[in-house]
N, C-alpha and C positions, 0 to 999 in steps of 0.2 A: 168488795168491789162490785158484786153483781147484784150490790141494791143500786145502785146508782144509776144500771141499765133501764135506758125505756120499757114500756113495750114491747115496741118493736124490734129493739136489740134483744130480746128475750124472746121472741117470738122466732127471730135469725137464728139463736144459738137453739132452741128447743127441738125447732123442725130441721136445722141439719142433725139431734142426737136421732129424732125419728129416722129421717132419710138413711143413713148408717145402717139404721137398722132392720129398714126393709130391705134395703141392697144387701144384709149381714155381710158387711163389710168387718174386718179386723180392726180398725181406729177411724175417728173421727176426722177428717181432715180438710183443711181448709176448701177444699173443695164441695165439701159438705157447703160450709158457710155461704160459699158463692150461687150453689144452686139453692141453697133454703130463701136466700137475698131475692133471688129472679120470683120465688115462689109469692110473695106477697105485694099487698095492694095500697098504693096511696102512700105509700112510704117517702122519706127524703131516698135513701140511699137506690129507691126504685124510680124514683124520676128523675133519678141523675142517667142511671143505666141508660131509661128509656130514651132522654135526652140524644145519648150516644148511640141509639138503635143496638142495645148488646139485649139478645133475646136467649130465652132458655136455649133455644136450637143450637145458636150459633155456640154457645158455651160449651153443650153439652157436647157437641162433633169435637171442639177445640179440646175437651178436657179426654174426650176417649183416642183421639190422636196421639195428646202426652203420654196417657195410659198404656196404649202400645206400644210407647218405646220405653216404656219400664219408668215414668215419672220424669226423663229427661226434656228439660226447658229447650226453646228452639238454642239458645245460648249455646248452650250445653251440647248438641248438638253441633253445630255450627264448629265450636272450640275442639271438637272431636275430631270435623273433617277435617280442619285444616291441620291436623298433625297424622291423618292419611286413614281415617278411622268413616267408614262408611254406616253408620247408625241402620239405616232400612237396611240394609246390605243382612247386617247381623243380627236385627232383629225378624227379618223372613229366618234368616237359618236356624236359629232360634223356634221359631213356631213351625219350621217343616218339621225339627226332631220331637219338638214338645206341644203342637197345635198352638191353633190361633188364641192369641189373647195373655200368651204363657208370662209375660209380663204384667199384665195388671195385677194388682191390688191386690193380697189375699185376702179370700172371705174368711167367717169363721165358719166354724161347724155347726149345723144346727142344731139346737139344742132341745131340750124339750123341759116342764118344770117354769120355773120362773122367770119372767123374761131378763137376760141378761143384758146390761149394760155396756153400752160400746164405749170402751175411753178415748179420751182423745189424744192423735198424735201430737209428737213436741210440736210441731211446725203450725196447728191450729191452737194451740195452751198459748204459742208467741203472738199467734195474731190475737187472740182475748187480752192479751197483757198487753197487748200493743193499745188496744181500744182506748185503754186509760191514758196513755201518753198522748196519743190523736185529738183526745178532748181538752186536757191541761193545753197543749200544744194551742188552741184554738181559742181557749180560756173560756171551753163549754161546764157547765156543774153535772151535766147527765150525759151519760154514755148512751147515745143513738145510733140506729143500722147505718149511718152515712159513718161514722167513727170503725165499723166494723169491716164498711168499704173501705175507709182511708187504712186502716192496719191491714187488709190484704195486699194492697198496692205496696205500699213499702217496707212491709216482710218479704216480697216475694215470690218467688214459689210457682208451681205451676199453675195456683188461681192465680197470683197476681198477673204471671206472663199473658195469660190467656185473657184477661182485661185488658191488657197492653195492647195486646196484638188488634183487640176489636177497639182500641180507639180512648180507652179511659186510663189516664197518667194520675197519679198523686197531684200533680200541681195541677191539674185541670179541674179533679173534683175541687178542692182547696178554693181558686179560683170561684165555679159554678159556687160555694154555698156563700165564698165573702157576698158574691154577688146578688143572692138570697136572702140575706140578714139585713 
């Protein structure tokens, strides 16, 4: 499947395996994808973003937001309270016994020797697997970074939420590329 990827869509999946790796983060995850996406130039799936004004910044405040409440979607949240469940409440008390941040992400260990590969979580292997359905779906023959935008959107996830929230829906890009072609 990963000859079929542009460039650009290889360019998305390579620089979030880097990204992972400077952060030594524990797996690869979607979130990888959505900032490796913000990272490049002249792209489709970068002038849809820009279209929508979703910048590194705002991404990056949205995704360490999620990350403090341990990966939980505003959703998810939301579905918490209304059954009497205070999320900030429990995650302050949380980081009073075990400091700030005690939710995010675990890293790895540093290692030393050859540089070790970060795998990727299940939740980022669906949005890759998604890409090819995105394209069929569209009745494209190449898997492009706008195909890696449309499988973050509708897998999911705290990248897709966090696209949401700043304004970019599955049926909007869908929309923005018929409109393109």
């Amino acid at each position: 499947m990963f000859e079929r990827f542009t460039k650009a869509a290889k360019v998305v999946v390579r620089d979030a395996v880097h990204l992972a790796e400077q952060e030594r983060a524990a797996l690869i995850r979607p979130e990888h994808l959505l900032l490796s996406m913000l990272n490049q130039d002249g792209t489709t799936a970068t002038k849809i973003l820009a279209d929508h004004a979703v910048t590194t910044a705002a991404v990056t405040d949205a995704l360490d937001r999620a990350h403090r409440r341990g990966g939980l979607s505003d959703a998810e949240t939301a579905a918490l309270t209304e059954v009497g469940i205070d999320v900030d409440a429990v995650v302050a008390a949380l980081e009073q016994t075990h400091g700030e941040g005690a939710l995010t992400p675990a890293k790895r260990p540093r290692t030393f020797g050859p540089r070790w590969r970060v795998p990727f979580d299940p939740a980022a292997k669906k949005v890759i697997e998604r890409t090819l359905r995105e394209a069929l779906d569209r009745g494209d023959r190449t898997i492009g970074d706008e195909h890696v935008l449309l499988a973050l959107l509708s897998v999911g996830g705290v990248a897709g939420e966090v696209l949401t929230s700043l304004g970019v829906t599955h049926q909007g890009v869908r929309a923005y590329l018929a409109r393109a072609c």
